[in-house]
KEKE-3310 file (N, C-alpha, C; in steps of 0.2 Angstrom, whole numbers, plus 5000, padded with zeros to 4 digits):
npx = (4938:4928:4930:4937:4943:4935:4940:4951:4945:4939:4949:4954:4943:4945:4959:4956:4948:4956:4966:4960:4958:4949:4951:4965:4982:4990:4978:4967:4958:4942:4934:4933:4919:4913:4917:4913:4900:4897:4904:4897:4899:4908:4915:4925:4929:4935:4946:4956:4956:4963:4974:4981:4982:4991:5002:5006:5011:5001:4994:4996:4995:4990:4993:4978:4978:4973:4969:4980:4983:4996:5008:5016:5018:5025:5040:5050:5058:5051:5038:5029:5034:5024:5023:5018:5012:5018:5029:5037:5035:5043:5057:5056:5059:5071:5080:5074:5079:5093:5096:5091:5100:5108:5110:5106:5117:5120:5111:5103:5097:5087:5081:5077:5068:5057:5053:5046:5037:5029:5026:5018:5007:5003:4998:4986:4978:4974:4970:4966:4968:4969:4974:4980:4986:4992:5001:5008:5015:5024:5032:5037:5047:5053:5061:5071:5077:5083:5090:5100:5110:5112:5112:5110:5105:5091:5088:5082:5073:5062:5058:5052:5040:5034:5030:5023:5011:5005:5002:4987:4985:4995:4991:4977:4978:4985:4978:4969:4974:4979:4968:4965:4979:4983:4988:4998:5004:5009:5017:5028:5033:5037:5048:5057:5061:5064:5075:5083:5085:5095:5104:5108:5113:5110:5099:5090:5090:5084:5071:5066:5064:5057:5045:5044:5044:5030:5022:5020:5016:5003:4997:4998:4988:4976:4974:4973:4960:4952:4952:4945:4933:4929:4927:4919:4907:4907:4904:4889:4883:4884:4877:4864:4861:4860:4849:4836:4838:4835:4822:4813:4815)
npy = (5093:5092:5082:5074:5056:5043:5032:5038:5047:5038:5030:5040:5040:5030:5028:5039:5033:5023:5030:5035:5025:5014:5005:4999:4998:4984:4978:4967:4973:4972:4961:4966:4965:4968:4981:4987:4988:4995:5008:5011:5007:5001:4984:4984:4998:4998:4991:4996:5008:5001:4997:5012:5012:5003:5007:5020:5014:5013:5000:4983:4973:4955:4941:4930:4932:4942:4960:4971:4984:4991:4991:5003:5018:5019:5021:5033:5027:5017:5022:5023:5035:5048:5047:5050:5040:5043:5049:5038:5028:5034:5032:5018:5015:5019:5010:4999:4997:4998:4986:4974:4976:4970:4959:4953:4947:4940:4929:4914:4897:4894:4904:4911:4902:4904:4916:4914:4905:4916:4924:4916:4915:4927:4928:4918:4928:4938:4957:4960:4972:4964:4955:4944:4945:4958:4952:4943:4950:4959:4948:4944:4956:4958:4945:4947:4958:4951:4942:4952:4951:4960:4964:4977:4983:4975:4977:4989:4988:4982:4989:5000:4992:4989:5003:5004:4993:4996:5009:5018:5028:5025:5011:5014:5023:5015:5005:5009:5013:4999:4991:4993:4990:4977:4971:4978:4977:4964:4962:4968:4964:4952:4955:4958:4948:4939:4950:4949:4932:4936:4939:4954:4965:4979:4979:4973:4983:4996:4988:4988:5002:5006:4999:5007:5019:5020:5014:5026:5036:5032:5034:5048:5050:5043:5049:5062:5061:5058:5070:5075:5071:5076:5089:5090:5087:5094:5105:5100:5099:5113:5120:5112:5118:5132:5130:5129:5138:5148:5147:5146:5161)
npz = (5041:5027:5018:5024:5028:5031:5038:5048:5056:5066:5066:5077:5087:5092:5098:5107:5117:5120:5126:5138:5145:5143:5134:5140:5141:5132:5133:5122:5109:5104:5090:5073:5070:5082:5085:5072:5073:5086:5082:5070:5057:5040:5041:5034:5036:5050:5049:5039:5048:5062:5053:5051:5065:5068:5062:5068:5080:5091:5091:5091:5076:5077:5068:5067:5080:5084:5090:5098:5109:5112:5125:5126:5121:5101:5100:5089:5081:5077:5074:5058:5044:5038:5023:5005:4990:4979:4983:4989:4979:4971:4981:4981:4968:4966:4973:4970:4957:4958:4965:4956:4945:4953:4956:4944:4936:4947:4952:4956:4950:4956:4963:4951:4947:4957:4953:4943:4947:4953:4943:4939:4948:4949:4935:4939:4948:4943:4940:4951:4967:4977:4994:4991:4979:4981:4992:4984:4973:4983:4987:4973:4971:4983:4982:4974:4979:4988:4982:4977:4987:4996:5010:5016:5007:5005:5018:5018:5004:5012:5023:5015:5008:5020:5024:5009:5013:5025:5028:5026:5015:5007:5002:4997:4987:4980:4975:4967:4955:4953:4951:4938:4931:4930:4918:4910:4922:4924:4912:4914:4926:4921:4910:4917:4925:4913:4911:4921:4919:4908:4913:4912:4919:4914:4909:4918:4928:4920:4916:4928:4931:4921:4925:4937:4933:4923:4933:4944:4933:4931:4943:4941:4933:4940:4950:4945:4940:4949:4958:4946:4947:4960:4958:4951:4958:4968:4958:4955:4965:4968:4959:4962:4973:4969:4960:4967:4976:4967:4962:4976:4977)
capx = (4937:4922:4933:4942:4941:4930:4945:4951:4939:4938:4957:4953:4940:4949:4965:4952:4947:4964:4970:4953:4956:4944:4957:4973:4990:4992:4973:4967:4953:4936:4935:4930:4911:4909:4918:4909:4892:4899:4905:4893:4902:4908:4921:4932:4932:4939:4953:4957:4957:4968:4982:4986:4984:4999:5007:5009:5013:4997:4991:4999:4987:4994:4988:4976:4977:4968:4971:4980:4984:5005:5010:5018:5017:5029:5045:5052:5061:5046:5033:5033:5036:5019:5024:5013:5011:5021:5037:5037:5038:5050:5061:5057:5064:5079:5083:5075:5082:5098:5093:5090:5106:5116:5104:5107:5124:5124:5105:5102:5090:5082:5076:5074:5060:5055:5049:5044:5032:5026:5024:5011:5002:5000:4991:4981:4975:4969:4970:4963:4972:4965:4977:4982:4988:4996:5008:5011:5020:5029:5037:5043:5052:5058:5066:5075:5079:5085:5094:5105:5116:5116:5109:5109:5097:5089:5083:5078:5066:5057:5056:5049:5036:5029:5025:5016:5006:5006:5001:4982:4983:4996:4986:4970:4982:4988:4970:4966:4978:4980:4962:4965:4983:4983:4990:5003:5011:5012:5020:5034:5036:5041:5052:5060:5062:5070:5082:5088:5089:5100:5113:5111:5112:5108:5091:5086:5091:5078:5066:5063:5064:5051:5040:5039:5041:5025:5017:5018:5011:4998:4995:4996:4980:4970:4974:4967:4951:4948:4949:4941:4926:4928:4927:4912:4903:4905:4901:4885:4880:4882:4870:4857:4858:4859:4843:4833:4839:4831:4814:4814:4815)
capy = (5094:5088:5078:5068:5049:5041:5029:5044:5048:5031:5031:5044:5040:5021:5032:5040:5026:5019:5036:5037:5018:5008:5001:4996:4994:4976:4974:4965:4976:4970:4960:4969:4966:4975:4990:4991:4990:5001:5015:5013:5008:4994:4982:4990:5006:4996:4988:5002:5013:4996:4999:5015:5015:4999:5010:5024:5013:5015:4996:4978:4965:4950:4937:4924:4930:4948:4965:4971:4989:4994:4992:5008:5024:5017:5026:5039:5023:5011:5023:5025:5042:5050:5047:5050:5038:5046:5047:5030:5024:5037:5029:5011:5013:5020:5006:4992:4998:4996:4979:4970:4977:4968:4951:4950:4941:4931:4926:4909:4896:4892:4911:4913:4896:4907:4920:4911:4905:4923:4926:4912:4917:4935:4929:4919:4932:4943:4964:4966:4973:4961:4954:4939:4949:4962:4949:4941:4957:4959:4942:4945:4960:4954:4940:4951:4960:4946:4939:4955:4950:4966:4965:4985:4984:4971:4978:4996:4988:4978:4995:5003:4989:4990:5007:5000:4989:4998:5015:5018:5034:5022:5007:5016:5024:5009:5001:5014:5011:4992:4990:4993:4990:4970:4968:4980:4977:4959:4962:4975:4960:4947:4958:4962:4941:4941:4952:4944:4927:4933:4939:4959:4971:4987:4978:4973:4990:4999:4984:4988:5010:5006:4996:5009:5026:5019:5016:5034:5042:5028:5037:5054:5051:5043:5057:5068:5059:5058:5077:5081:5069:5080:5095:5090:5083:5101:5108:5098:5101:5122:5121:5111:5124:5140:5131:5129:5147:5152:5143:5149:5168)
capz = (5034:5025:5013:5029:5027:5038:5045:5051:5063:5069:5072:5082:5091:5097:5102:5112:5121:5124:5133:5141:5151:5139:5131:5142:5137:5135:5131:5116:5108:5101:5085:5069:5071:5087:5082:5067:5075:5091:5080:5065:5050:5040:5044:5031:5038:5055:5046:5038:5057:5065:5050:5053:5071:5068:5058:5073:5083:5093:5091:5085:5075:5077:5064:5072:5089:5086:5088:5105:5111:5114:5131:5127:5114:5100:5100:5084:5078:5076:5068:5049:5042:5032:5014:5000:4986:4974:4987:4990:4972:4969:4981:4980:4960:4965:4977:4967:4950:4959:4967:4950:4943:4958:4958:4938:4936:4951:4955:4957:4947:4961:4963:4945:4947:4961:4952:4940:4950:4957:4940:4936:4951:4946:4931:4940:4951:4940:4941:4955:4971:4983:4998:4987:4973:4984:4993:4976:4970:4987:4985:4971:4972:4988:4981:4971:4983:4993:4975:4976:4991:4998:5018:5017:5000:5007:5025:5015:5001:5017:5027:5010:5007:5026:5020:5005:5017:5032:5026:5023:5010:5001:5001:4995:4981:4975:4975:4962:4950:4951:4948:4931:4924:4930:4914:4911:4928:4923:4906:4917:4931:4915:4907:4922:4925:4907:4911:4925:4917:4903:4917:4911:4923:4914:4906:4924:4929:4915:4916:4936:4932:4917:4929:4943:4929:4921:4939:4942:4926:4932:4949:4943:4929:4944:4956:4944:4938:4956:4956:4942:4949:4965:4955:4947:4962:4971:4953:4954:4972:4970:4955:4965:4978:4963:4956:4973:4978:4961:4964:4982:4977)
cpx = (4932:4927:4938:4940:4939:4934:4948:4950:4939:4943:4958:4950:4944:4955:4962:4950:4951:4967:4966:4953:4951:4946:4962:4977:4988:4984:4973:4959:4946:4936:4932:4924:4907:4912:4915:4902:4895:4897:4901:4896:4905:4917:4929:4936:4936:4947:4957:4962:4963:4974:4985:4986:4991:5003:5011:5012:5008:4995:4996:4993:4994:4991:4985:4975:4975:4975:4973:4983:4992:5005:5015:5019:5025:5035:5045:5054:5057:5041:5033:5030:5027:5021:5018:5016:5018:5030:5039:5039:5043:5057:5064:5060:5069:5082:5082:5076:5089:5100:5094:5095:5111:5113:5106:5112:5124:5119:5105:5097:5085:5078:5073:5066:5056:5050:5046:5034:5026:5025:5017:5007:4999:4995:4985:4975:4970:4973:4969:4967:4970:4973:4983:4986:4995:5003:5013:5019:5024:5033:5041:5047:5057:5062:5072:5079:5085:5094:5104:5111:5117:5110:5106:5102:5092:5082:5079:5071:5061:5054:5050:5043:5032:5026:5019:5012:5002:5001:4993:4981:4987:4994:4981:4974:4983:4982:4969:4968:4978:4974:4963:4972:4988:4989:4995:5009:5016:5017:5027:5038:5040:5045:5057:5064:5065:5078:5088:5090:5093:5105:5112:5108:5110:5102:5089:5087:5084:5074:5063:5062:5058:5045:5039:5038:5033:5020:5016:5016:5005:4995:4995:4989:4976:4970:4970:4963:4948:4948:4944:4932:4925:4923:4918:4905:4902:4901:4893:4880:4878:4876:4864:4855:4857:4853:4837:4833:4833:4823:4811:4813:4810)
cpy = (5089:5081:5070:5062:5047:5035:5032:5045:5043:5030:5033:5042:5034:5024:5035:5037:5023:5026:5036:5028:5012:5002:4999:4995:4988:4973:4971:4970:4970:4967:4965:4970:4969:4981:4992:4992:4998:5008:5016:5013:5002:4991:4984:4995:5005:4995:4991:5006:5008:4997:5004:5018:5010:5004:5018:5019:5010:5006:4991:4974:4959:4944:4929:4924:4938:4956:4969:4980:4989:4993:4997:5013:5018:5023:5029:5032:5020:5016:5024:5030:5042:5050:5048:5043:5037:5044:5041:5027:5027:5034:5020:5011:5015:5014:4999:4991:4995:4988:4974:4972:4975:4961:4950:4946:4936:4927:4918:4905:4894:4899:4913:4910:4900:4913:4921:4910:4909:4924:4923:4914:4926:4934:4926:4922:4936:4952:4968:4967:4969:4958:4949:4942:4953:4957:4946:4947:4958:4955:4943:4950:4960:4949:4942:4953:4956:4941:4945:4953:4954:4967:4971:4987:4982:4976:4984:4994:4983:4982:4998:4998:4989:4997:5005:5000:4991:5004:5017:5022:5029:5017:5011:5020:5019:5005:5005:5012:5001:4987:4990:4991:4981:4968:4971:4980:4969:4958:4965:4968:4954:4951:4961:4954:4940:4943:4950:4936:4929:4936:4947:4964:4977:4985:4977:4977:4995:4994:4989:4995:5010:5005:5004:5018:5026:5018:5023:5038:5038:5033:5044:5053:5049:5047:5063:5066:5059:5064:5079:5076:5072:5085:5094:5088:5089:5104:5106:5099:5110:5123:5119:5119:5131:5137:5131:5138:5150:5150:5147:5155:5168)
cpz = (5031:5019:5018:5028:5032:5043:5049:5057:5069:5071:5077:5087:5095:5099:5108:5119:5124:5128:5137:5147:5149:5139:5133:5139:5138:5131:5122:5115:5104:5094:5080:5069:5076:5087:5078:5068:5080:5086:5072:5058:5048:5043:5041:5033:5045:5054:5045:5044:5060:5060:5052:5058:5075:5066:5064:5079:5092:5095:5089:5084:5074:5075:5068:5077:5090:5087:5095:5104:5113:5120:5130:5120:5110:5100:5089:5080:5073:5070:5061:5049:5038:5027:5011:4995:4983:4977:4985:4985:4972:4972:4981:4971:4961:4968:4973:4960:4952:4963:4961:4946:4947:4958:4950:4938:4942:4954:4953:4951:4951:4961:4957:4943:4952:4960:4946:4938:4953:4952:4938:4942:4952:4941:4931:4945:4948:4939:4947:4962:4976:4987:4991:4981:4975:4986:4988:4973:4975:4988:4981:4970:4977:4987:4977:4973:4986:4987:4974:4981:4996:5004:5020:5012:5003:5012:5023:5014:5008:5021:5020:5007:5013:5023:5015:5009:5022:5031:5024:5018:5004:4997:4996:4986:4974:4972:4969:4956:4950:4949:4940:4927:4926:4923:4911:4918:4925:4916:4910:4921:4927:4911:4912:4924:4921:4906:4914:4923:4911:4907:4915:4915:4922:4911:4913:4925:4926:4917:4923:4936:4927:4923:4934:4939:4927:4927:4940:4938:4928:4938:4949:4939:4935:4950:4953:4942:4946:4957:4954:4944:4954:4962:4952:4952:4968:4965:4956:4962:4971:4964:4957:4968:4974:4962:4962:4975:4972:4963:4968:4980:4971)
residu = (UNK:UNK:UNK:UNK:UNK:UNK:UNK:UNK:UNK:UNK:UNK:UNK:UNK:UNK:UNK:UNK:UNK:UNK:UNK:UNK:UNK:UNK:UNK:UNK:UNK:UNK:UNK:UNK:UNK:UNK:UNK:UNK:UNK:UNK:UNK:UNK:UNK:UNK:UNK:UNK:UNK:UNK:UNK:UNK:UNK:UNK:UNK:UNK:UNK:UNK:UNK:UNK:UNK:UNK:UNK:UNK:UNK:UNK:UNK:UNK:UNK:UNK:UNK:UNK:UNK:UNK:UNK:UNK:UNK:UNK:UNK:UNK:UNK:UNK:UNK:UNK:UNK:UNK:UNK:UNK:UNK:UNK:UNK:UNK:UNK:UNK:UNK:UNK:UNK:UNK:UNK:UNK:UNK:UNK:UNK:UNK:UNK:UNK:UNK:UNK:UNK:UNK:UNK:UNK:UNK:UNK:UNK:UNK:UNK:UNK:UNK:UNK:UNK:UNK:UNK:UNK:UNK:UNK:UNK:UNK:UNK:UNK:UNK:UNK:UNK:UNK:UNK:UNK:UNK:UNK:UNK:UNK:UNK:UNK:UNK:UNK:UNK:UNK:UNK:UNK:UNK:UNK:UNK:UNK:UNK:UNK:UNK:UNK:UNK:UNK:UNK:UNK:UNK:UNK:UNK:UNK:UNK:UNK:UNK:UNK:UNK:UNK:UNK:UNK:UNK:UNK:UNK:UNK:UNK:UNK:UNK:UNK:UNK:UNK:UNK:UNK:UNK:UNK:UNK:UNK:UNK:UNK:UNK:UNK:UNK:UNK:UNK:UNK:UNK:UNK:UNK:UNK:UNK:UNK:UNK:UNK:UNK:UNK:UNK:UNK:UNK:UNK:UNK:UNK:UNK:UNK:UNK:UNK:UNK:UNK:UNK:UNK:UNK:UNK:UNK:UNK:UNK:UNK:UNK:UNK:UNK:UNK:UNK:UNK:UNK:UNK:UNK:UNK:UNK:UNK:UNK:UNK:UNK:UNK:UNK:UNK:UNK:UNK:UNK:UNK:UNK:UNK:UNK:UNK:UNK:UNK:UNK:UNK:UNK)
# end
């Protein structure tokens, strides 16, 4: 497909390689900068390829000590599911709406300072989606998590947050949207800390459904300005070729 993403490719092609004997189980692959020279592209578009060849199973990065090859395809269990975007919030609100409605009456003050403090480093992050930012927001929902009591909640929103992270088409999603509502997320994240310190269970509840309702109307507008930029960038091409065609004849 003309439109396929260029990690994609590159996934592909290092899969290639590792069935092909390049690569050994067990090996450790080449840092970022000979891949991106090797196969002609930037380091990003490696990083990118090495997510979601963890996220099959394909590959583990292991922080600090590089990027190694599976000593075995990952089983059915290990690899995460395709989700879109969309999915994904849909069911991290059901599960973290009812999170912050189990964590309200009995959370601690120690986690309340907790998130507190996630909140002061949210504002001084900024909007933009970079690493720093990201783990930010996954702390504190996870503390929340963790606030609820409940081991079964718990180990889900952790599996539904690997997606987040894991995920290349979710990432790149999120990236879209967070570049711009820096300032509505953190207003949603403080009224959501509110509700928990006043002990009520059905504003924490709504706080954490507002927050991810409002994500999603977020994510369909830039799903569709990305279209309608598509739309317009085929538009723009079939007229070059219609006015050339006309020249030409």
């Amino acid at each position: 497909m003309a439109d396929r993403r260029l990690f994609q490719d590159i996934a592909e092609r290092i899969v290639s390689l590792i069935n092909e004997g390049v690569f050994p189980p067990g090996s450790r692959l080449p840092g970022e900068r000979e891949l991106a020279e090797r196969f002609g592209v930037s380091r990003v578009t490696i990083r990118e390829a090495e997510i979601a060849l963890q996220a099959t199973g394909k590959i583990r990065i292991k922080t600090g000590a590089g990027v190694y090859v599976s000593e075995q395809a990952g089983s059915a269990e290990e690899q995460l599911p395709a989700v879109s975007a969309f999915e994904l919030t849909e069911a991290r609100s059901l599960f973290e709406s009812e999170a912050a409605a189990l964590a309200a009456p009995i959370i601690s003050e120690e986690a309340l300072g907790r998130l507190d403090h996630l909140l002061d480093q949210m504002a001084s992050d900024g909007a933009g989606d970079d690493d720093r930012s990201t783990e930010a927001d996954r702390d504190f929902h996870m503390a929340i998590a963790s606030a609820s009591g409940n081991r079964a909640i718990i180990h889900v929103i952790k599996m539904l947050w690997r997606l987040r992270m894991e995920l290349p088409e979710v990432r790149n999603t999120h990236a879209a949207v967070c570049e711009h509502d820096g300032g509505a997320r953190f207003d949603e994240h403080r009224q959501i800390v509110e509700a928990l310190r006043s002990r009520d269970s059905q504003a924490a509840r709504l706080a954490m459904r507002q927050h991810f309702n409002r994500l999603l109307q977020a994510m369909l507008d830039a799903t569709e300005e990305r279209e309608i930029r598509e739309l317009r960038r085929k538009s723009a091409e079939s007229r070059a070729r219609f006015l050339m065609s006309a020249k030409l004849g």
